[in-house]
N, C-alpha and C positions, 0 to 999 in steps of 0.2 A: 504494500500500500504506500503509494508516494505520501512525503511529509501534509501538504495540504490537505488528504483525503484525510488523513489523520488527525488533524486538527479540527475538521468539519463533524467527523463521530464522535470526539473528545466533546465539543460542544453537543451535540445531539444527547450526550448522556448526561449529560448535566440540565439540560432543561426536563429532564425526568424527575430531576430530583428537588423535593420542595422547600430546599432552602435558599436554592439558585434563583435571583427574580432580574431578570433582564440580563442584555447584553454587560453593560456594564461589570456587575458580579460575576458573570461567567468568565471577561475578561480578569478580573482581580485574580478569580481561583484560579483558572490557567498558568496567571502570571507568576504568582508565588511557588505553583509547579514547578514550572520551565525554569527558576531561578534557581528554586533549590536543587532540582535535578543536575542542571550545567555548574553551580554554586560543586557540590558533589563531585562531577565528574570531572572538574580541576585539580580538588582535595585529591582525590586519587592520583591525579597526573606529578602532583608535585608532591605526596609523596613517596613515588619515587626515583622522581629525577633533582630531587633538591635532600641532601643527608641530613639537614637539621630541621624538616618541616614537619611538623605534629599537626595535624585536622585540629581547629578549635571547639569542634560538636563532640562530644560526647558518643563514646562507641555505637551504642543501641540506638541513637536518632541518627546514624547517618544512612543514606539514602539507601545505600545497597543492601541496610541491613533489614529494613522495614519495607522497603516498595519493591527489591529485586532480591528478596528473600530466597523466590525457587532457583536463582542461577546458584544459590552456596549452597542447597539441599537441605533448606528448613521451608516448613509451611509457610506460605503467605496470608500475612495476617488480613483479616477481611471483616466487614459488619462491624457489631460494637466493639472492637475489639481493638481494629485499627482505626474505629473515630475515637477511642480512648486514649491514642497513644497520641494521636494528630494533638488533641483539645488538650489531652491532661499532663502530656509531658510534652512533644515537640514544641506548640507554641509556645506556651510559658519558659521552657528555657530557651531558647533563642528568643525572645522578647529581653533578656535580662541573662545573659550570654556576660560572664564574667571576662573581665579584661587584664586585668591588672598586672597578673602572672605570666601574660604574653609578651612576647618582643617580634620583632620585623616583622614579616609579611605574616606572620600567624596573627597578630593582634590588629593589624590592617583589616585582613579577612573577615576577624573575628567583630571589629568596629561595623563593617561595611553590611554584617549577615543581621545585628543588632539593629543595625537603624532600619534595614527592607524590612524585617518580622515587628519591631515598633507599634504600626499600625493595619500589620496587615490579617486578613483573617478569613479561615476557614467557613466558607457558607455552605461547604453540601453535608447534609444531616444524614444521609444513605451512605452506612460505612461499604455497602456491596456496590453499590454507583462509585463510590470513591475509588474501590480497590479497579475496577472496571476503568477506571482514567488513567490510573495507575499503569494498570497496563498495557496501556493504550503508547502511553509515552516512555514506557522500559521498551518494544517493543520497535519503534521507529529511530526514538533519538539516542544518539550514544555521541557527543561533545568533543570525545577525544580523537573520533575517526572525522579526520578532513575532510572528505566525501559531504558527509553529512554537515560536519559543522558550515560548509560553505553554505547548503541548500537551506540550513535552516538559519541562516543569515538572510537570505532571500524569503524564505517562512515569514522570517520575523515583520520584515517590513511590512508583508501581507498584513500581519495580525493588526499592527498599530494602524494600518489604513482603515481595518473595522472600524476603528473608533468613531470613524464617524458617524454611524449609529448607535453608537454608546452615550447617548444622555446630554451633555454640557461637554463633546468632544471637541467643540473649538477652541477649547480652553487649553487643549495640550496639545491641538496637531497643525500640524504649516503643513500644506502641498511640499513635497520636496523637490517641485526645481525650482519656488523661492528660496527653500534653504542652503542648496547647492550655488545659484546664482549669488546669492548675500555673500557667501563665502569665498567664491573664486572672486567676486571684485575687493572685497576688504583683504586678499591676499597675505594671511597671515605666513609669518618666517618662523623657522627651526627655532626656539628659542625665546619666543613671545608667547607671553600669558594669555590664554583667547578665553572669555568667559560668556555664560547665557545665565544670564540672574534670574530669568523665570522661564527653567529648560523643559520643561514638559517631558514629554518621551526621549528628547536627544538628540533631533534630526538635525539642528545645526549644529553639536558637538563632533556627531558622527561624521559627517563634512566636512569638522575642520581638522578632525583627527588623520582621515585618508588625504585632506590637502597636505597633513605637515606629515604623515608619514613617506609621499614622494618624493618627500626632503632629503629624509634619512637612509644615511651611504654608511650605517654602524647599527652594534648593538646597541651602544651609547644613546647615538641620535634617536634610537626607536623609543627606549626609556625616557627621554628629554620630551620628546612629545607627548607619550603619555602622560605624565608628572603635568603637562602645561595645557590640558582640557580643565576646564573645573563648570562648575553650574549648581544650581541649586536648584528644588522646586517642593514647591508647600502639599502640594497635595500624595496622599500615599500609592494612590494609583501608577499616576506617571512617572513617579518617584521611583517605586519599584522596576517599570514598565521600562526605566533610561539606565539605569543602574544594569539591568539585565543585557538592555542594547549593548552600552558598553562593552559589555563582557564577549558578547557575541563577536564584537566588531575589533577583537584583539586585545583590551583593555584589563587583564585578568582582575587588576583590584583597582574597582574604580571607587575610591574613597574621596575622589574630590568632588563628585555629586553628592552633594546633599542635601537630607531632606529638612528644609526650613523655609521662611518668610525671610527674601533677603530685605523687603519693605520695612519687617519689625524693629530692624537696627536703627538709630535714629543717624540721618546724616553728619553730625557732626563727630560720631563715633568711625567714621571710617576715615581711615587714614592713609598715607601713602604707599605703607607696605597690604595695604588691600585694594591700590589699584593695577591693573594690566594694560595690556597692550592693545588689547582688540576683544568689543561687546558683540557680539551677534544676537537679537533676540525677536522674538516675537509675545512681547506681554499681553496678557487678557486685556480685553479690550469693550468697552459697555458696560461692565463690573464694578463693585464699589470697594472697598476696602473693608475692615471690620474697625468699628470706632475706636480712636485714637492712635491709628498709625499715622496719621497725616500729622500726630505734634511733633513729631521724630525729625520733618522738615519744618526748614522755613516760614516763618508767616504769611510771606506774601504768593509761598506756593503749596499753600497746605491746602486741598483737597481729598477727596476721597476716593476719587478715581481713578482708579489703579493703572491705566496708561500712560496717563501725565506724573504718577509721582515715578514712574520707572523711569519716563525721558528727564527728568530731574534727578535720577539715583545714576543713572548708564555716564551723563554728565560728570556728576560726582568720580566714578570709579574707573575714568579713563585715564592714564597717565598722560600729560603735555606730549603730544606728538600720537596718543593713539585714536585709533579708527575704529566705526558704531558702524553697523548695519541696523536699524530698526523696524520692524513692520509696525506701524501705526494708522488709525483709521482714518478718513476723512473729516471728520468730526475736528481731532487736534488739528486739522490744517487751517481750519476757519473759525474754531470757537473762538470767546471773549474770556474775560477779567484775568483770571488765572491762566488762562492757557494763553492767552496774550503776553503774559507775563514770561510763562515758561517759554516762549518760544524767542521772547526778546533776550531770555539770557542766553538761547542758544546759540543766536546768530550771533550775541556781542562773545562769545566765549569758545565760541566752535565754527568752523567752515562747512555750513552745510551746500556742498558742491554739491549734491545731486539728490531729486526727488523722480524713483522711478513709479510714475501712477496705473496700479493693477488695475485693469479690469471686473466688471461685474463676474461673478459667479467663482472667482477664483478659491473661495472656499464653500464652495456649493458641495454640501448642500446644508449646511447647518448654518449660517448667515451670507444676507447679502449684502452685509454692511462694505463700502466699496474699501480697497486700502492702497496703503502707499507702501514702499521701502525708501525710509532718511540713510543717507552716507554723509557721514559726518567725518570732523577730524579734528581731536580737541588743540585749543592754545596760538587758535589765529583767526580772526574774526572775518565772516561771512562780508565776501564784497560782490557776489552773485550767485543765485544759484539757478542750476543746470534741471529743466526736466524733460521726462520721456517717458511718454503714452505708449506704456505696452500695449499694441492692438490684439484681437481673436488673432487665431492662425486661418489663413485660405479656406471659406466656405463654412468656418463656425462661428456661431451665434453668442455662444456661450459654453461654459464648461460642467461637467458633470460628473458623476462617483465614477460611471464607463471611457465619460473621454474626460481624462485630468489636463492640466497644465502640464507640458515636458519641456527638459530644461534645454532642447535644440530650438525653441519660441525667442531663449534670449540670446542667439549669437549676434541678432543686427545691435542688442545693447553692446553687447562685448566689444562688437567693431568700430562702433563709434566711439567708445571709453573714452579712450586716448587721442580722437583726433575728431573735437564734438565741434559740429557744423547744425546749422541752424536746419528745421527740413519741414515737412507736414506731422511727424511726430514728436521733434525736439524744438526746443525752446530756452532762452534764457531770460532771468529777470532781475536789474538791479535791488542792492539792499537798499537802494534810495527809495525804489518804487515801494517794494515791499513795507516799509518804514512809514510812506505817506497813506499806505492803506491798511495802520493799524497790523500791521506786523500778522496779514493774512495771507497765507500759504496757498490756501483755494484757487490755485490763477488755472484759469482754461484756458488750454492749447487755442495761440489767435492762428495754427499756421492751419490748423485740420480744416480741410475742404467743407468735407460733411456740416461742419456747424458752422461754418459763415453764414452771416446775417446781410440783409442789402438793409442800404439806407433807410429808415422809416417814412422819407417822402415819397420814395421809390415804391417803395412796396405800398404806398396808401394809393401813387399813380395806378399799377397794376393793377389794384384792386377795384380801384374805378374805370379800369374800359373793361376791367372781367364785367362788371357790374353793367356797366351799357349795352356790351355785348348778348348779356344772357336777356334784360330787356328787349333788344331787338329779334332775339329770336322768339319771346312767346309773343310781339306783335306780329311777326310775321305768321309763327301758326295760327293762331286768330283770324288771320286774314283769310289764310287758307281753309282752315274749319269755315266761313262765312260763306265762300264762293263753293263750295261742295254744298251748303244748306242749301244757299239759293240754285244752285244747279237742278240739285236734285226736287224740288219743289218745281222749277218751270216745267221736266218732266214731264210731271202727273197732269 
């Protein structure tokens, strides 16, 4: 059974089961599977190709010993038996997985296994549906064979693109050829800190991980890139769901994701050893904050909306000289008080060279809220900034869960990067202008064809010979109708 088919029955048994209720939870329990299973099948790998690595779990909770029981020739525990061992010992110690005792990558592990199991939690009440999953995934995926771990690297992306049926999934998912495009133009180097403060899943991590592993001609270089991803994100879900990516995508201990509110910090607590080199993100966006994060900033930019305190925090946590990729919606380009404010600090304190404006449907289908990608570059102040109307591709309308956005749509951006010429999709705008209209972002393309406007004298002229026109044609039927009466009346 190919990986996907396997994941489709994986799910079909769990909606059997009555503790599973939505997409959502089916993806959670998957998720802390597939964690702990690959989580597992590293433990083994290392050790034994590393002489001083001891598993941090506990003999009797590790994977092979409860879930792939019949390969060492003991029963497999099943029903209440193995939901007693899941509920009354696996979760509660790995929620509370002692640290203290450990050193290097065992206490890494050990940190990293702590914060997934945290908040995460067992919903199927069917210990014989569980052992049934169970098997399902002892059966297809084994982490350590190449083969597989490639395909289900490609698996994986499938699963997190479900999420768009999963509830409030715009909250953690970007199309990925916005997060592949963000990242080839912010062009991160061997050696630069690249961070996503509200990373969701990890799709711009995971991007910028294989940009900076192209880098690396070493083992050295390979470890320097890994060490230099970091991200954080609040919810447990995605939190789990990126941590896992990582892992998938080469990162054996991704300990620099984590899971918190990087909003909760209050701005004047971060400092210069917590800024980097390069922000890529895409923050929630029409949300609000929970009260009293906004005292953490500013007064004159304290708000509760969680996209404007991030473009106020990404500011914050760039070093002089580094580069922001941000997906932000429409809204921040034209709102007032506050986001006027925020945006005036950003031009006085940042070069925002380029605003690329998405298209409707590009997160279809869970909002149509339309957005942008800001490229910024802190510590030199905005003296124009560059935009470009991504158009549909040849013959679409709009985009869908079937036809996505692919990231071969931005090569005309790419081509013009470095050598920007004014056109029907590009454009430029002085900070003077910008400045005398209330420091509003909202500029419509004057070069696109399609929305030219004619003069309003002009068009009132048109409208007045349509207008004459259409009167001489019903005096003329009239006339006609009259001479057909009377015709037909001489007749008779």
């Amino acid at each position: 059974m190919s990986l996907s088919a396997t994941i489709k029955s994986i799910q079909d048994i769990m909606r059997k089961d009555v503790g599973v209720d939505g997409d959502a939870q089916r993806i959670g329990q998957l998720g802390w599977m597939l964690f702990y299973k690959i989580f597992s099948d590293q433990d083994a790998e290392l050790e034994i190709n590393e002489e001083d690595y001891e598993s941090p779990i506990p003999l009797n909770l590790r994977w092979h010993e409860w879930a792939d029981s019949d390969r060492l020739g003991k029963n497999a525990l099943t029903g209440k038996d193995l939901l007693e061992l899941i509920d009354g010992q696996l979760f509660p110690k790995l929620k509370t997985l002692e640290v203290d005792e450990l050193e290097g990558v065992a206490r890494e592990r050990a940190l990293l296994l702590r914060s997934v199991f945290e908040d995460a939690y067992n919903y199927m009440k069917s210990g014989t549906l569980l052992r049934q999953v169970v098997d399902k995934i002892n059966e297809s995926i084994d982490f350590n064979q190449s083969k597989t771990r490639h395909l289900f690297g490609d698996l994986y992306e499938q699963i997190l693109k479900d999420l768009q049926s999963a509830g409030n999934a715009g909250e953690f998912y970007t199309p990925r050829a916005v997060t592949q495009f963000a990242i080839d133009m912010v062009d991160p180097k061997l050696g630069e800190k690249v961070l996503d403060p509200a990373c969701g899943t990890g799709g711009f991590l995971t991007y910028a991980y294989e940009h900076l592993k192209q880098q690396a001609k070493s083992t050295k270089d390979l470890e320097l890139a890994k060490r230099s991803i970091l991200g954080v994100e609040k919810k447990q879900l995605p939190h789990l769901l990126c941590v896992t990516n990582m892992m998938v995508h080469g990162i054996e201990v991704p300990t620099n994701v984590r899971h918190d509110n990087t909003l909760r910090k209050p701005l004047r607590d971060y400092g210069r050893e917590d800024q980097v080199d390069v922000v890529v993100t895409n923050p929630p966006f029409g949300g609000m904050e929970e009260d009293g994060i906004e005292r953490g900033f500013p007064s004159e930019f304290q708000t509760r909306e969680t996209a404007d305190l991030f473009l106020v925090l990404v500011m914050e946590l760039l070093k002089p000289g580094g580069r922001a990729a941000i997906v932000l919606p429409d809204g921040t380009l034209f709102g007032e008080g506050i986001k006027t404010r925020i945006k005036e600090k950003l031009l006085r304190d940042c070069n925002l060279h380029t605003i690329v404006r998405l298209p409707n449907g590009v997160f279809s289908p869970y909002t149509s809220i339309r957005t942008n990608v800001l490229f910024f570059t802190k510590g030199e102040p905005t003296t124009e900034v560059w935009y470009y109307e991504h158009p549909y591709p040849p013959g679409a309308k709009s985009y869908s869960k079937t036809k996505p956005m692919k990231i071969q749509e931005f090569d005309a951006e790419k081509a013009w990067w470095n050598d920007r010429q004014e056109s029907e999709l590009a454009w430029k705008v002085s900070i003077e202008t910008i400045a005398a209209n209330g420091y509003n972002l909202d500029i419509k393309n004057p070069n696109a064809i399609a929305d030219s406007h004619e003069d309003p004298l002009v068009l009132l002229k048109q409208y007045q010979e349509a207008a004459a026109m259409a009167d001489q044609a019903r005096l003329d039927l009239k006339t006609a109708l009259e001479l057909c009466l009377e015709s037909s009346t001489e007749s008779r």
